[in-house]
N, C-alpha and C positions, 0 to 999 in steps of 0.2 A: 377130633375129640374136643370135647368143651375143657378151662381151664378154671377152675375154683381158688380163689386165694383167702387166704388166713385175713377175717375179722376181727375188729377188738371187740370181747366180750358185751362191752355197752352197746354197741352197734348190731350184736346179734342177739342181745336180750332183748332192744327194741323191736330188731325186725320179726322176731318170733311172736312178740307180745302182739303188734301189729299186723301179722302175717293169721295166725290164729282167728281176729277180727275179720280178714278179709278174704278169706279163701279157702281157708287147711281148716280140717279138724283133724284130732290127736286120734292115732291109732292107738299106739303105744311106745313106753321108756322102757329103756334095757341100759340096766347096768354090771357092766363089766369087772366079776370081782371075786375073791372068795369063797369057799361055801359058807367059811364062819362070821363072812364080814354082816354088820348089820346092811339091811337093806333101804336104801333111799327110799324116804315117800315118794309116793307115786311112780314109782321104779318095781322093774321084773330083774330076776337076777339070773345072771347069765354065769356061770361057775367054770366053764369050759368043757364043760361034755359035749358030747358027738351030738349032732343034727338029730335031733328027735321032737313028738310031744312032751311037753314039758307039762302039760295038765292043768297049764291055768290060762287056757284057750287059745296058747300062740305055740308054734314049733318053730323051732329055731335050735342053732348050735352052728358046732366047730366040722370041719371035712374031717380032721381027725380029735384024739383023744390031748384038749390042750389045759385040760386041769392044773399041770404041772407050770402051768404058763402065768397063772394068777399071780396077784401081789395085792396087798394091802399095808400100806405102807405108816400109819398112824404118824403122820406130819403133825405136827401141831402147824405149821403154815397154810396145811390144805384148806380151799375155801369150803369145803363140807364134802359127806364122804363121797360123792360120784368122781372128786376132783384126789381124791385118796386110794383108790382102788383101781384095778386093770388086770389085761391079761396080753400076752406078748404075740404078734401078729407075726415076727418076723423074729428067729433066731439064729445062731450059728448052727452049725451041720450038729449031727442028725435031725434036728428037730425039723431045720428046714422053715418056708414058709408055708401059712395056713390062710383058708380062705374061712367067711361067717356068714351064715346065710341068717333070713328069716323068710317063710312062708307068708304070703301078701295075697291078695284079689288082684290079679291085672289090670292098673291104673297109670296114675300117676303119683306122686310123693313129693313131699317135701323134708328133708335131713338135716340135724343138727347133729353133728358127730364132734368128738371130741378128742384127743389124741395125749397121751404125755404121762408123764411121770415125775408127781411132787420134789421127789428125791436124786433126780436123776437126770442128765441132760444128753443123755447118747443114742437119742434118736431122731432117726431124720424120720416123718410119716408121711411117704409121699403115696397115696389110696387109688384102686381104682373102685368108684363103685359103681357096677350097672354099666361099665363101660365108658365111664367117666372118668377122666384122669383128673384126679386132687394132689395139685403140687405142694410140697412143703413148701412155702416161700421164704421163710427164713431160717432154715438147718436146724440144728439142733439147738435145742431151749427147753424149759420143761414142757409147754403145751401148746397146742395150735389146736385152732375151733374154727370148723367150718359150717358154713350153713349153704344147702344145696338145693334150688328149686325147682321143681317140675323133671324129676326124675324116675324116669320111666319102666316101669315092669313088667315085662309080656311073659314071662315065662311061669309065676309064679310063684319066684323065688326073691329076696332083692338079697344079691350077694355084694360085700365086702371084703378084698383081697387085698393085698401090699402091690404095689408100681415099679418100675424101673425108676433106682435113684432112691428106693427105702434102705433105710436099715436101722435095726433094730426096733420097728415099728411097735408102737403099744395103745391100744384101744380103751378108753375109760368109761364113755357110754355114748349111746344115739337116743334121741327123742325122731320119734316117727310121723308126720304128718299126712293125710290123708289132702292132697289138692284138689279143689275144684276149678275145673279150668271153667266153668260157666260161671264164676263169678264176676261180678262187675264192681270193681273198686269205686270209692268218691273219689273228684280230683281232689289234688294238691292245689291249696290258692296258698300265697306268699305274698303277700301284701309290703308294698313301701313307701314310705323310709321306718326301716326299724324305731326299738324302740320310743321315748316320748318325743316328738317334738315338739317346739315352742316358736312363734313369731307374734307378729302387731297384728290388729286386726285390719290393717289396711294393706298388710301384705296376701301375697297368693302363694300356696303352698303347693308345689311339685309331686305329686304322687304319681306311685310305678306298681308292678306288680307281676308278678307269674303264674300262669293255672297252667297245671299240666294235669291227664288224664289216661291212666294206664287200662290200653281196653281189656276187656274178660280176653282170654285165650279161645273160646268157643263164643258165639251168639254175636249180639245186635250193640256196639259200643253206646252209641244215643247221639247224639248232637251237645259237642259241648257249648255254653254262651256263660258270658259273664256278666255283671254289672255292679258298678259302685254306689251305695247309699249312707246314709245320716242315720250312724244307732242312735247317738244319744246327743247331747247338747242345751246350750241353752238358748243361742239364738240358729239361722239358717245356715247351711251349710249347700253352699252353690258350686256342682260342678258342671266344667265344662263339656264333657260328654262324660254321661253313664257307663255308655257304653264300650268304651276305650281303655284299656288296662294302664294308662298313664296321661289321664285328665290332669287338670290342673284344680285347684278348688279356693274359693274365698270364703271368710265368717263374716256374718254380720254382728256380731256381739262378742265380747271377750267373755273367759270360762273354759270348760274344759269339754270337750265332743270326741266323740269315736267316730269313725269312720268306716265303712264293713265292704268289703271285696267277696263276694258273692259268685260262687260259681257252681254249675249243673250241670248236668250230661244228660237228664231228661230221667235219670234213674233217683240217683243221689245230689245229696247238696254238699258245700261245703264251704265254709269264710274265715274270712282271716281280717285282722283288725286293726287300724292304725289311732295311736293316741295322740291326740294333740292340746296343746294350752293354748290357746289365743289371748294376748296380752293387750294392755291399755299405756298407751304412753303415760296417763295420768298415775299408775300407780308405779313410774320409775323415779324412785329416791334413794337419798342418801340414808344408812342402815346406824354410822356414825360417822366422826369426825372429831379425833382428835387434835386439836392444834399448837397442845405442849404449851400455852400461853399462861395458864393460870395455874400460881402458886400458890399454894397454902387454901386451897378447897376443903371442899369434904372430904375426897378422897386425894389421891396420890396426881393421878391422870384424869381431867373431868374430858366429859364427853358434850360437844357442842350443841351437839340437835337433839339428843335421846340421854339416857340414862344409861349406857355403858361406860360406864369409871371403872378408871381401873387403879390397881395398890401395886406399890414396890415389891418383889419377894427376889430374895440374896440368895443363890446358889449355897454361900459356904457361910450365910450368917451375918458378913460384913460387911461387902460390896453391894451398894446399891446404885439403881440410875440417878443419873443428876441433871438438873436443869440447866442448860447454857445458854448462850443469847442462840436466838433462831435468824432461819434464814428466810421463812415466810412468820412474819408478824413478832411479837419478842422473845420467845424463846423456841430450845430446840430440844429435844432427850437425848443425851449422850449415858450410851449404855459400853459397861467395862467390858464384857466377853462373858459374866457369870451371875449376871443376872436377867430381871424381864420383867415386864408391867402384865399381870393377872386381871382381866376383864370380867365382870361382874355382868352378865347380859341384863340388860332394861326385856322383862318381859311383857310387858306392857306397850312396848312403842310399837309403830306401825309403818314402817315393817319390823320385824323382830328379827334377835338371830335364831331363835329359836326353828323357827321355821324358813328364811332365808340369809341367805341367797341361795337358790335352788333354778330359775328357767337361765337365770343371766347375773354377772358379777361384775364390778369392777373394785380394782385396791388401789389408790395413788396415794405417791408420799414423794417427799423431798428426802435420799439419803447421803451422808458422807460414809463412803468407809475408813476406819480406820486400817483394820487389818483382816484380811482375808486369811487365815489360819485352818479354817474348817469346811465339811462338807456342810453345804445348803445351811449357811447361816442365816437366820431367819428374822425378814423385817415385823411382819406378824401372819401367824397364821390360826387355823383353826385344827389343829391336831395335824393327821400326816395322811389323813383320808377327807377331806372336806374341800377344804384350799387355804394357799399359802402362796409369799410374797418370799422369794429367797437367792440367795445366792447359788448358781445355776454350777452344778458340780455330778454333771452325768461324763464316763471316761475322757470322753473326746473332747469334751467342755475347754475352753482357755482357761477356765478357774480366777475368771476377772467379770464375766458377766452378770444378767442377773436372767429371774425365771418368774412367768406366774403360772401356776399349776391348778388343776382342778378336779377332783376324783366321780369317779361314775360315772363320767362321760365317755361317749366310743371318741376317739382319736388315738393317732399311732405317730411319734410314740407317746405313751401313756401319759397322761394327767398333763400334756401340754409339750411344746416344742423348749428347747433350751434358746438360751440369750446369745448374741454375738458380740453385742458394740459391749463393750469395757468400761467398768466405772471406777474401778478401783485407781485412781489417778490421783487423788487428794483436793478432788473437785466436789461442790455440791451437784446433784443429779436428779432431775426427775425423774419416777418411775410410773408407770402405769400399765396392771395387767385386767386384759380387760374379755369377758367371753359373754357374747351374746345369739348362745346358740346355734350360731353356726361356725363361728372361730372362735381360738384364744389367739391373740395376740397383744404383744409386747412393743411397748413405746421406752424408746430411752431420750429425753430433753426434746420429746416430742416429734422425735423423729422412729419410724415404722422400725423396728427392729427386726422381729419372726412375726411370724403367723402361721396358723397350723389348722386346716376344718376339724371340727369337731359338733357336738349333738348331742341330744340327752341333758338329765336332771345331773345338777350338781349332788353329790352324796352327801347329808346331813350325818355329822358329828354328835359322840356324847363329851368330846377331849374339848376343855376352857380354851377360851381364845386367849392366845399369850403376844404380846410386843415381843420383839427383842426375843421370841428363840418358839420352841415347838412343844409343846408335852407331850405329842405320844410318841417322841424319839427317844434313844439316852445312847450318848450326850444328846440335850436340849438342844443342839444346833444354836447359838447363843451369837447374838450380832454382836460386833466389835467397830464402834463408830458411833454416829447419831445417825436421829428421825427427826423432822419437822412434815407437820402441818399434812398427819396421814386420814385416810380418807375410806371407807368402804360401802359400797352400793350396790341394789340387788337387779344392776343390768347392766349391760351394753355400754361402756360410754364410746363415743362416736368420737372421730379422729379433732373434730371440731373442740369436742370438748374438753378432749386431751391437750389441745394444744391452747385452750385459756386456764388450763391449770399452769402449766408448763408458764406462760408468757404471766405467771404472777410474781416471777423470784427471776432472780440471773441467773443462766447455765454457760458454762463453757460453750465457744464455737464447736459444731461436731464438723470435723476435716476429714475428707477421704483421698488421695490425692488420683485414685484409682488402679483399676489392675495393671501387673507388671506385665512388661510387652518386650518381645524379641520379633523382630523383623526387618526382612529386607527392604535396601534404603537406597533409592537413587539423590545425592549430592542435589542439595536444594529443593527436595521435596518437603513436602508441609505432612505432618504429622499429628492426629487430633488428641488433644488431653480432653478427660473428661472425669475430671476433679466435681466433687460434691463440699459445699460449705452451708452447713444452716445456724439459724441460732436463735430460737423460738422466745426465750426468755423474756424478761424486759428490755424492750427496745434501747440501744446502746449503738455508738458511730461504731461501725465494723469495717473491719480494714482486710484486704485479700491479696495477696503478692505469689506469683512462680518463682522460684530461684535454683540456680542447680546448687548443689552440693556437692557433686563430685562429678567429674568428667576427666576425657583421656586426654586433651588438646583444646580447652576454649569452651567458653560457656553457650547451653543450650540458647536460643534466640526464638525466644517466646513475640506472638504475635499481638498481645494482650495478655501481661503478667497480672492486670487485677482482676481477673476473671478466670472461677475455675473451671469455665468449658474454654480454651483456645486450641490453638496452634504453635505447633513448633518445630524448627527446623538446627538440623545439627551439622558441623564444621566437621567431622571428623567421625569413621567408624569407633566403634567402640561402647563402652558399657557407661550410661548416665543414671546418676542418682539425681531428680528432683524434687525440689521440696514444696508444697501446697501451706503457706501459713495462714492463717484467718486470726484476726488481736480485736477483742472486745473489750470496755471498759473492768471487766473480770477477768479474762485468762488469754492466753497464746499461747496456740495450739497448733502444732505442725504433722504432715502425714507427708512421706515420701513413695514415690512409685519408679522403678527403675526398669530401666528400658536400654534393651542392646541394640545396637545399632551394627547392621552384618552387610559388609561388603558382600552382595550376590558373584558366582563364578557360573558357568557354563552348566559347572555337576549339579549344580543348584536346579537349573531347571530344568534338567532330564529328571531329576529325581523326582520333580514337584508334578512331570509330567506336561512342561508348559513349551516344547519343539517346535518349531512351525513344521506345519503339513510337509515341506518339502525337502527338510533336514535328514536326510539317510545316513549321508557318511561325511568323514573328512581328511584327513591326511593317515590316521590311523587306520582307519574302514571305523569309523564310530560318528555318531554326530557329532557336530562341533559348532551348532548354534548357529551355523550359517546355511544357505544354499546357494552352490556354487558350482563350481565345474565340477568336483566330486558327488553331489549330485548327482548328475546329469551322467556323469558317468556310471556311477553303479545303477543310476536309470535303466541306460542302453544297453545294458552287460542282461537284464531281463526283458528290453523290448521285444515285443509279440512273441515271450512266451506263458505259458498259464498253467496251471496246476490243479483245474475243477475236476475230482474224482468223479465225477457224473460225464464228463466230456472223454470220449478214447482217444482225442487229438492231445491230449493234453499229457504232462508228465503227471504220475501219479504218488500225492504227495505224504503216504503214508507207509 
């Protein structure tokens, strides 16, 4: 028996909508219901009387008299009335169950049947029809909708009965399709990489793709082929084979070009579309730049290269940001936690916000925090669907990092990866998030933080760009700390370039002293640290020292303490704590990593699986790490005998 499982509605209004296009024409709808109920458009009504002509050119009904079986149930939940009305397939005794027939031409079919009861969740409807078993898949609920194809009628009749495993089954309607199995469907082409993409013109872009082609059920399928061409564009679009469903392709010109995935079966055609930007390094700039330097302007906040200024506005009226000495150039904005600088966008400059950042972004800014108090406090963003600069506060978050996010783009998880390295320290820090179409990723003092793939246009905003917090949240998300010398651009910046923002100001050494380690130790062996120290800022004498911090018996003995890749060897099992420090003309910074140190035993390496070949037994009958004359004895206790179930000389060992 075939097995039909339950659909979700969208899934079967597609396939019907689609299925009608390619194969079925409608016989007839039957709906399941009252004599008084109104009747659906384009619905027959089926009331529950006995298998007869019913006079409006179809015969159909019940094996017996199931009138009494109706219900109309007048929901106000129901989706309209075929989802409102029914009649009961499957009762308690005497009624018994009934079977439904309707009188057909001997074919084939295609079924939309429908099952349930608005008001009522006490049926399982598990169907046979035509021989078909329709399992309820998920018990009782109010409705389950099945779609059933190429179901077959030799007798005349196409009958619907109840299944082992029904109860209380109730019918609400069937739509009837008439299948043509001589049809010949177009293929499916599936073109990629989804939606838009973006790169340089001097880059080559990866394209893939799917054709698949469902033959007719009767007749000649055709020869399926494919090929990829240039819908549209402004300069050439060169690939490397046509006719390969995952060519590679170059632009000669920047603009925007479709790409078309073409496929035939010798019947039908069908294509599918890939959209792409091709960009100009010439037009990657800076969108603004504020540098918190100048006071007493036209506005509050002037903006360096364009015309986005922006004005003070006080949460409660009073608190406003203030200017303090800066850490890039001479000043810096220290914002209280309740208020934030309102951007006025320059529509006029080139690039605008108006229209970007949209294929590629970057944000960089110098921040201190003051206090971390809140979800996603924000250095500046563009509403809470565009992009944003923030403090990184998803569950699992440390609630010390930071985040750059960006909406409309596919990546998982959404609008960007969260931050790891920790700023909250009462250090100044550079930040930069940066996505250029194919990642966002996150630099902290110029060191890689996350990165996460991602694709697609960035989602343009109607919410004002705000410093110091978010408008389309509440609470604002409202930063507690300062900003110097912040920055936004409609691309990419490259690691390079992060790392001459970065080397314009001081940052703390970043110290990792690395992962924590348990393992077995042989007495004088060397053991490898592998400690990270960077420090990107203004170049400054940097100083790097090992030291232990805690131990059971005697200091670790480092092979090279100024260097945080060495060696080290330890006096004694036991559990150490070492310390990794790095001291710049700005801060010391220490990161510890702690390491056990485990006298191995015998159990150790039966358990780890590491015996020698010849270890069987030892004074107990167990191994014992040696090979010896226990050994050799429980050897000869089995010499020349064997246990091959295929040999009858042999003992049989099961």
């Amino acid at each position: 028996m075939k097995v039909r499982f339950v659909l979700s509605m969208a899934v079967l209004v597609f396939a019907l909508t689609v299925g009608s296009a390619i194969g079925q024409q409608e016989l007839v709808k039957i709906n399941f219901q009252t004599a008084t109920a109104q009747v659906p458009d384009g619905y027959l009504a089926d009331t529950g009387v006995v298998f007869g002509d019913r006079g409006n050119g179809f015969s159909y009904g019940w094996d017996l008299d199931a009138t009494g079986g109706t219900r109309e149930r007048n929901n106000a939940a129901s989706q309209d009335k075929r989802y409102d009305t029914l009649n009961h397939m499957l009762r308690a005794a005497p009624d018994g169950p009934r079977f439904w027939e309707i009188a057909v031409p001997a074919g084939v079919y295609n079924l939309f049947i429908v099952c349930g009861d608005p008001s009522h969740t006490d049926q399982t409807n598990t169907l046979d029809v035509e021989g078909i078993l329709v399992v309820d898949p998920d018990g009782q609920d109010n409705f389950d909708e099945y779609m059933l194809e190429n179901v077959s009628v030799t007798d005349g009749r196409l009958t619907i009965k109840t299944a082992e495993g029904a109860a209380n089954a109730k019918i609400c309607f069937i739509d009837i399709y008439v299948a043509d199995l001589t049809f010949n469907p177009a293929p499916v082409v599936d073109a990629k990489p989804d939606g838009t993409v973006a790169l340089y013109k001097e880059e080559t872009l990866q394209l893939g793709g799917t054709v698949t082609d469902e033959d007719p059920i009767e007749g000649d399928p055709g020869v399926l082929s494919w090929e990829w061409s240039q819908g549209s564009g402004p300069g050439v679009a060169t690939f490397s084979d046509v006719s390969v469903l995952d060519p590679t392709v170059t632009f000669s010109a920047k603009g925007n070009y479709q790409l078309v995935l073409t496929a035939t079966d010798g019947d039908k055609d069908a294509n599918d579309i890939v959209n792409v930007i091709v960009l100009d390094h010439a037009d990657d700039k800076m969108i603004a730049h504020w540098e918190f330097d100048v006071v007493g302007g036209a506005f509050d906040v002037m903006d360096s290269v364009h015309d986005n200024h922006g004005t003070f506005v006080s949460a409660d009226g009073n608190s406003l940001p203030e200017y303090v000495a800066g850490w890039i150039g001479s000043g810096a904005l220290s914002l209280p936690g309740d208020s934030h600088v309102l951007v006025s966008i320059d529509a006029n400059s080139v690039p605008t916000f108006n229209n970007e950042p949209r294929t590629g972004a970057s944000i960089s800014a110098w921040i201190k925090v003051d206090t971390f108090d809140a979800a996603w406090q924000n250095v500046v963003s563009r509403g809470d669907n565009s992009w944003r600069l923030a403090r990184s506060s998803r569950g699992d978050d440390s609630g010390n990092s930071m985040a750059f996010h960006v909406s409309g783009v596919s990546t998982t998880p959404g609008n960007g990866p969260s931050g790891r390295i920790g700023v909250n320290d009462g250090y100044w820090h550079h930040v930069a998030g940066t996505y250029d179409g194919k990642a966002i990723t996150l630099y902290i003092d110029g060191v890689l933080d996350v990165t996460q793939p991602a694709t697609g246009l960035i989602a343009q905003s109607t919410y004002p760009i705000w410093i110091g917090a978010n408008a389309q949240t509440d609470p604002s998300r409202y930063w507690k700390g300062l900003i110097d010398d912040l920055r936004v651009y409609n691309y990419g910046l490259s690691e390079a370039e992060v790392l001459a923002l970065t080397g314009m100001g001081q940052v703390a050494p970043m110290v990792n002293a690395g992962a924590d380690q348990a393992l077995q130790y042989r007495p004088g062996e060397k053991v490898s640290l592998t400690g990270m120290v960077a420090d990107n800022g203004i170049p400054s004498p940097l100083s790097i020292s090992w030291s232990t911090e805690s131990a059971p018996d005697g200091d670790a003995i480092f092979d090279d303490a100024s260097s945080p890749v060495t060696e080290v060897t330890f006096p004694t099992f036991g559990v150490y704590v070492l310390a990794l420090t790095a001291e710049n003309d700005y801060a010391k910074v220490t990161d510890t990593v702690q390491i056990t140190v485990i006298s191995p035993t015998c159990a150790d390496v039966i358990a780890e699986g590491k015996l020698m070949v010849g270890d069987l037994s030892g004074p107990d009958g167990t191994p014992d790490c040696r090979v010896d004359l226990y050994d050799f004895v429980r050897m000869a206790e089995d010499w020349m005998r064997c246990n091959d179930p295929g040999a009858v000389e042999c003992e049989y060992p099961y």
